[in-house]
C-alpha positions in Angstrom: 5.4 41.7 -20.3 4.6 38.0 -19.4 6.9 35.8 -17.3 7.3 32.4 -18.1 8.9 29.8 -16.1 8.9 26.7 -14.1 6.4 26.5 -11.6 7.9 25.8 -8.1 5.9 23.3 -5.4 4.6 26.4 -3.6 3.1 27.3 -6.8 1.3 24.3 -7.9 -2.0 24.7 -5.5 -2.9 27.9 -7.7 -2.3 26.2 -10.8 -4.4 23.5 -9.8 -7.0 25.7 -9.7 -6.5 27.0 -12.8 -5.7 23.7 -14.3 -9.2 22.5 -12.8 -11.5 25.5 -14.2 -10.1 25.0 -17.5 -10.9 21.4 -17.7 -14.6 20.5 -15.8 -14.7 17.8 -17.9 -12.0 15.6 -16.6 -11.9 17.1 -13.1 -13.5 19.0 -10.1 -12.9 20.4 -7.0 -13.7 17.9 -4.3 -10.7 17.2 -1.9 -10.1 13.8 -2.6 -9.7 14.6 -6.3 -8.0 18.0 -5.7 -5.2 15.9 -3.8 -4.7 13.2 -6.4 -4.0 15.7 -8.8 -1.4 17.1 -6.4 0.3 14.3 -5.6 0.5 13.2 -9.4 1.9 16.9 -10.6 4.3 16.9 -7.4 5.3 13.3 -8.4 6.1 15.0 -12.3 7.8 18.0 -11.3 10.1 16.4 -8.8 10.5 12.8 -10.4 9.6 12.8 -14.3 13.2 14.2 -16.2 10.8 13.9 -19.5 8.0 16.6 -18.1 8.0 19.7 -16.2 5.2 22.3 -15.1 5.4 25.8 -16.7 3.6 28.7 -15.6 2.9 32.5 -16.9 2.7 35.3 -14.8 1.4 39.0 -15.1 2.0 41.2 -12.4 3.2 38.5 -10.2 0.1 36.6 -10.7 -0.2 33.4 -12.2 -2.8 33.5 -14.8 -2.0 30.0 -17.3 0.3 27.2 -17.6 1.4 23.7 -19.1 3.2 21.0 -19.0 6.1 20.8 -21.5 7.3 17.0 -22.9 11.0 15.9 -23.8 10.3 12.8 -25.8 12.8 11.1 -28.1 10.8 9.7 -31.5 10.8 8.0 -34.4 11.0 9.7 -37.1 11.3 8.9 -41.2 13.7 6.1 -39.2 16.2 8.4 -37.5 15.2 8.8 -33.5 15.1 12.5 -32.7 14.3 14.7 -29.9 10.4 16.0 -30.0 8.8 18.4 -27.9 5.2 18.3 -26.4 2.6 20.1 -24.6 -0.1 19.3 -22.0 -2.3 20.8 -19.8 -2.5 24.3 -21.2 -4.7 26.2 -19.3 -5.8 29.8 -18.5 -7.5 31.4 -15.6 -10.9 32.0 -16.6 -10.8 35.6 -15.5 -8.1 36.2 -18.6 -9.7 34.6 -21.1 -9.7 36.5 -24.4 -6.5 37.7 -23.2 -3.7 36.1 -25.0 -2.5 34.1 -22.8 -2.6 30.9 -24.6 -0.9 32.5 -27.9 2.2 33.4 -25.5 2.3 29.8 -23.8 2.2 28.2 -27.1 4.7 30.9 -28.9 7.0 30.4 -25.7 6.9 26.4 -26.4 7.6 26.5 -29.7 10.5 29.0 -29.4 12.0 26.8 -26.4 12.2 24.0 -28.2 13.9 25.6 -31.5 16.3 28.0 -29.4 17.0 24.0 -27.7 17.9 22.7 -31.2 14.8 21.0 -31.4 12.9 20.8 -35.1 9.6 19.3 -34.3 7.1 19.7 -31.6 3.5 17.7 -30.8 0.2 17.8 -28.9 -3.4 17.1 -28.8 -5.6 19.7 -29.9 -8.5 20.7 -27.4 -9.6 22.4 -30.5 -8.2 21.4 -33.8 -8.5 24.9 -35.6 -7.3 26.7 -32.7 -3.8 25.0 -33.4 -4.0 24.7 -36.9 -4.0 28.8 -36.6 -0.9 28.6 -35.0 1.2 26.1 -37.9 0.1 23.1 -36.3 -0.6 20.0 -38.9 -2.6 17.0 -38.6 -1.5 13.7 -38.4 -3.1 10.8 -38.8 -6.9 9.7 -38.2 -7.4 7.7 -35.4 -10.0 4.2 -36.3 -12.1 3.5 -33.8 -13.5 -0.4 -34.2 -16.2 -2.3 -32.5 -15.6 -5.9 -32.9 -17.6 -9.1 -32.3 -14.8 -11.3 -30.8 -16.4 -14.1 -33.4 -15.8 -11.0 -35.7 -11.9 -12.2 -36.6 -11.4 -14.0 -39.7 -10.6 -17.9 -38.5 -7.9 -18.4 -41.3 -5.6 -15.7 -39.2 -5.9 -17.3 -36.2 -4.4 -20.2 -34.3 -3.5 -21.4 -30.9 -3.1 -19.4 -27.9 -0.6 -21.2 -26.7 2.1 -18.7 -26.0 -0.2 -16.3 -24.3 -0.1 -15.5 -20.7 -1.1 -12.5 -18.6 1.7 -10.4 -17.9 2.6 -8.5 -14.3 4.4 -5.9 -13.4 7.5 -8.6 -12.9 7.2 -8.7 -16.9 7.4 -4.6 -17.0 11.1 -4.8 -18.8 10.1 -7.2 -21.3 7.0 -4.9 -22.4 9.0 -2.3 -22.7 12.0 -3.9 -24.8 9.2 -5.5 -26.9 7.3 -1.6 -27.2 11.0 0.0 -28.4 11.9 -3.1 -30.9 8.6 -2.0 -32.5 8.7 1.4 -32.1 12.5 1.5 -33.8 10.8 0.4 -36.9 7.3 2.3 -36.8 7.1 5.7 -37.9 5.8 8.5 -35.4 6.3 6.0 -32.2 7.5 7.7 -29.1 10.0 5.9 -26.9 8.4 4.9 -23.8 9.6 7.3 -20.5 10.5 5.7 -17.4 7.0 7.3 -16.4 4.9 5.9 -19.3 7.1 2.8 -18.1 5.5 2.3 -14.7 2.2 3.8 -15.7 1.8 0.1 -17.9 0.7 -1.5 -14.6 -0.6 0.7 -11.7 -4.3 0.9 -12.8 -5.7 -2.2 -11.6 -8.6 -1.9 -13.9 -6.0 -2.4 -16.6 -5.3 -5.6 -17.9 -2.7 -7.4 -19.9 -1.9 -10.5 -21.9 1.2 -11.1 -24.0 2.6 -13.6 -26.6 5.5 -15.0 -25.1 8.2 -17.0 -26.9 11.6 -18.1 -25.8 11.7 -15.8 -22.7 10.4 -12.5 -24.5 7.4 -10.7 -24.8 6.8 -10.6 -28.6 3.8 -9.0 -28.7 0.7 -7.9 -25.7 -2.5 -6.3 -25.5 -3.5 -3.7 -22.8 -7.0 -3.5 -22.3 -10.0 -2.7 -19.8 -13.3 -3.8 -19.0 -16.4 -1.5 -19.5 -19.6 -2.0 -18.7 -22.5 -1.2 -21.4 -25.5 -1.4 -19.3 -26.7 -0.3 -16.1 -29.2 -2.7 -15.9 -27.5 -6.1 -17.1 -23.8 -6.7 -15.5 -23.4 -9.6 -17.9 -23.2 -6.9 -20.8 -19.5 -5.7 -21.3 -16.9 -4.8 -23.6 -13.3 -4.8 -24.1 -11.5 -1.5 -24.2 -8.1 -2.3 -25.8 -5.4 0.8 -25.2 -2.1 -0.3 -26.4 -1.9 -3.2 -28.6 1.5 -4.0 -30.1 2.9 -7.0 -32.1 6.1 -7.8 -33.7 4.7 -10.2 -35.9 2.1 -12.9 -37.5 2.3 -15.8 -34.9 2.2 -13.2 -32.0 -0.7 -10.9 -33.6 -2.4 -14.5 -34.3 -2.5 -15.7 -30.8 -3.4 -12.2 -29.3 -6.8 -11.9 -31.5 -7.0 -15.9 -31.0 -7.2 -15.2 -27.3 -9.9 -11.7 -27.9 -12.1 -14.2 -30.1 -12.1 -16.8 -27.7 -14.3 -14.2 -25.0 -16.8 -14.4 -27.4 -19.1 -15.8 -25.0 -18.2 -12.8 -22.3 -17.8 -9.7 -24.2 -20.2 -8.2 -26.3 -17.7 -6.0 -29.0 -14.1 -5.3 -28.4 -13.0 -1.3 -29.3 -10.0 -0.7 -30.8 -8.5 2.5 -31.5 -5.7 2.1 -34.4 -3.8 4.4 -37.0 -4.5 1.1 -39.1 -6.2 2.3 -42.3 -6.4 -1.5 -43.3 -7.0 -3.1 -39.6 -11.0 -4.1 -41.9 -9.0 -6.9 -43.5 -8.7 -8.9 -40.4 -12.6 -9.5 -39.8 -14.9 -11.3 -41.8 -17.4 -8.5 -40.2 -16.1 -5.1 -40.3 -19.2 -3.4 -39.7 -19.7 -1.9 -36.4 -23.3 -2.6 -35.0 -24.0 0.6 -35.7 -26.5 -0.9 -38.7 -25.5 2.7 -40.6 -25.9 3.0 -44.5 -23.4 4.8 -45.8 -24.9 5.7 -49.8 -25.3 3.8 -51.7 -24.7 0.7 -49.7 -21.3 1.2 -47.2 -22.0 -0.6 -43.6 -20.0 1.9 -41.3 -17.1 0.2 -40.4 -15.7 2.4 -37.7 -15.6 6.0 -36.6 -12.6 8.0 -37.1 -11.2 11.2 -35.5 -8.4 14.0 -35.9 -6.0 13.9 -33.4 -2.3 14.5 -32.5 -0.8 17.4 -34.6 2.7 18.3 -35.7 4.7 21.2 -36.1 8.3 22.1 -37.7 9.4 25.0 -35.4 12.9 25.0 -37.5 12.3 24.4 -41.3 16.1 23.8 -42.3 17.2 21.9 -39.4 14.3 19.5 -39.9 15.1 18.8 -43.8 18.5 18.2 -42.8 18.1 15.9 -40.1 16.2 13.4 -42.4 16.2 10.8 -45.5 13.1 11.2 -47.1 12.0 8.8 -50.0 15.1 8.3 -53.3 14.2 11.2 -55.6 17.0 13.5 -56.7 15.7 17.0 -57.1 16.4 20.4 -56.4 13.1 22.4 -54.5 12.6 25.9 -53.7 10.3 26.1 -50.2 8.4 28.7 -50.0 7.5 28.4 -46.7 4.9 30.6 -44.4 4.5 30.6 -40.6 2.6 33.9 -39.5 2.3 32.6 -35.9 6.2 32.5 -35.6 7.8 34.1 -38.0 11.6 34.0 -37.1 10.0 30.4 -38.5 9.3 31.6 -42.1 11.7 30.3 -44.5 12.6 30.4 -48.0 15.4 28.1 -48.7 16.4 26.4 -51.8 17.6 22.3 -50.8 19.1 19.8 -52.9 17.9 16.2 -52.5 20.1 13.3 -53.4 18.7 9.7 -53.3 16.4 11.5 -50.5 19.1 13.2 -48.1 18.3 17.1 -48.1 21.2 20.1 -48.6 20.4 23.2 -48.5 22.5 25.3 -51.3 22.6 28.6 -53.1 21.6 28.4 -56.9 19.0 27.4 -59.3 16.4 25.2 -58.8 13.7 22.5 -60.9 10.5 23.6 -59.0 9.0 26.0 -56.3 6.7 24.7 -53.7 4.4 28.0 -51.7 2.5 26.5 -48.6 1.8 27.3 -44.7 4.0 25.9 -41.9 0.8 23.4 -41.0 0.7 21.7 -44.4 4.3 21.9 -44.5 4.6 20.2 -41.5 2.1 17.3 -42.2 3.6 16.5 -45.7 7.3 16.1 -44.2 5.8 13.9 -41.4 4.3 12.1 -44.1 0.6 12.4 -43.0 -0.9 14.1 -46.1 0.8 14.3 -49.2 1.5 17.1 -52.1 -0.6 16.4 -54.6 -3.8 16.3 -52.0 -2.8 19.8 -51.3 -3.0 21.0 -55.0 -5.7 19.6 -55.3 -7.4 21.7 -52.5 -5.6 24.5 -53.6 -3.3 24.8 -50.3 0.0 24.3 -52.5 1.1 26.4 -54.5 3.7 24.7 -57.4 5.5 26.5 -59.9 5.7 22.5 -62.4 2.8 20.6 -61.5 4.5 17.2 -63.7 7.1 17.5 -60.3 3.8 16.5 -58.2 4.4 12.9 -58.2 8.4 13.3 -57.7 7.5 15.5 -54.8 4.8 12.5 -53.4 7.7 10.0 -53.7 10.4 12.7 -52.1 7.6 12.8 -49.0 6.0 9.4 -48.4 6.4 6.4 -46.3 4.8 3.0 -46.0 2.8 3.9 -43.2 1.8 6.9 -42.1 2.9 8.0 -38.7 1.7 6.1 -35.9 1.6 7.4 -32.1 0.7 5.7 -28.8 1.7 7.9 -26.4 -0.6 10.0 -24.7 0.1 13.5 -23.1 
């Protein structure tokens, strides 16, 4: 039988190892980089009340670990508690071992036995989670931009735009949550996520500034693209937030002024119609798409989402104004204490579960499930495919009212 808990400072050497083996990619063993992770997990276990360290143990032996996330969210307009996960990693000699199915059964039974409907996190591998009820959320964009790419009748001055310090931190922040209260999927920044805005000194940032607060900014770096000519760079934009016209105006007035600088600019955005602001949408690429489609951008699965308590999750929410009465029909193999069927009332949108007849049944897995009620995917998509089961198919549309949004949810926080 596995122990899980939280790892102590003794402990976090070993799982550094670990941590590093499992990921060669982003790190490796020499001292100086061995001790910056240590001081950065140190710094998280002792400091960060929104992340802590986890570790499992056989035998006495640590063989795996993660780093478990209290966030607050967003969600279908109500803020809610979410959990995530980082960092999960195995020792290599206990690979094949189950080891990651009992971290990832341990999370998602942590956070439900805490009350806790909905969990999050990045796939290393995106079938490996959807095995385990994990649904997708929405495709990440990426754009690459001439900065004389912008269409001129959306921009103006730049006026109001100034670069922003780490004097200017609260403002960001209180400018991040006013948008974040209205955006779908948007985590509340941590105190961490706070102070991580301005401690890389390759990161840059510029805000629109009106009447003493920060209405909108741009974080960005600056990469080179050649090896061989240091005048050829891009922008790398990471956070890129705007409350409205005038201050999304001035912010790509500013990018389209580097035009003589900066080769393409690289956005990554949930924006499925970000194309509308360029006159040139295509991405340098010079791809084809049959018969003639100039690729626009390359896109990406990403963060997925999970519903570790079915019932609690319908209740907590409004979903869109449809009154109808559902039968779920809902399958979670992974975690079965999880599988539910329930039969819920909905009244202008607000769920009730109840005991008694019903207009239509609904079969699907707890990974579908859980991207329809986050509003990522919708019903009738699923039919389609075949991944639905519906006992009336003339409820589809009903049911793609009942579970959609005007955006689809939108995340900026990494983990």
């Amino acid at each position: 039988m596995s122990l899980i808990k939280k790892l102590s400072l003794e402990e976090l050497d070993e799982f550094i190892r670990i941590d590093t083996n499992a990921y060669p990619g982003v790190y490796n063993h020499s001292p100086d980089v061995q001790e910056r992770i240590k001081k950065s997990i140190t710094k998280t276990q002792l400091e960060d009340e929104s992340a802590d360290y986890y570790g499992i143990y056989r035998d006495t032996k640590l063989v795996g670990g993660m780093r478990i996330h209290h966030f607050t969210a967003n969600v279908l307009s109500s803020k809610v508690p979410v959990g995530g996960i980082g960092s999960v990693a195995v020792d290599l000699l206990y690979k094949k071992e189950k080891v990651a199915k009992e971290i990832l059964e341990y999370f998602v039974r942590h956070f439900r036995e805490n009350q806790v409907s909905l969990v999050a996190l990045y796939p290393f591998r995106p079938d490996f989670y959807s095995q385990m009820g994990f649904g997708y959320g929405t495709k990440m964009n990426q754009y690459k931009v001439k900065p004389e790419g912008f269409r001129k009748d959306l921009l103006s001055s730049k006026n109001q735009i100034q670069f922003l310090t780490k004097e200017h931190k609260d403002l960001v922040v209180e400018c991040y949550q006013r948008y974040a209260v209205k955006t779908h999927g948007m985590m509340d920044k941590t105190a961490f996520g706070a102070e991580a805005l301005f401690v890389n000194p390759n990161q840059l940032m510029v805000g629109y500034v009106q009447n003493g607060k920060v209405e909108g900014y741009l974080s960005f770096s600056i990469k080179k693209e050649s090896e061989t000519n240091f005048v050829f760079n891009d922008i790398h934009v990471k956070e890129f937030v705007y409350e409205n016209k005038e201050a999304l105006s001035q912010l790509l007035t500013f990018l389209h002024s580097q035009a003589d600088q900066f080769n393409r600019i690289v956005f990554n955005t949930h924006d499925e119609h970000f194309h509308f602001l360029l006159n040139d949408p295509s991405n340098g690429s010079n791809q084809l798409i049959p018969s003639v489609y100039h690729e626009s951008h390359t896109s990406g699965v990403g963060l997925m989402y999970r519903v570790v308590d079915v019932a609690r999750f319908l209740e907590e929410h409004r979903f869109g104004m449809v009154d109808c009465t559902v039968k779920f029909n809902v399958k979670d193999s992974f975690f079965p204490e999880n599988e539910q069927t329930l039969v819920v009332e909905f009244i202008d949108g607000k769920a009730t579960e109840v005991n008694g007849p019903y207009e239509v049944e609904v079969t699907m897995d707890i990974s579908d499930f859980s991207s329809v009620v986050m509003c990522a995917t919708d019903i009738s998509s699923l039919y389609r495919y075949g991944a639905v089961d519906i006992s009336d198919e003339t409820y589809l549309k009903r049911l793609d009212v009942l579970f959609k949004t005007h955006e689809k949810p939108i995340c900026m926080t990494a983990f």
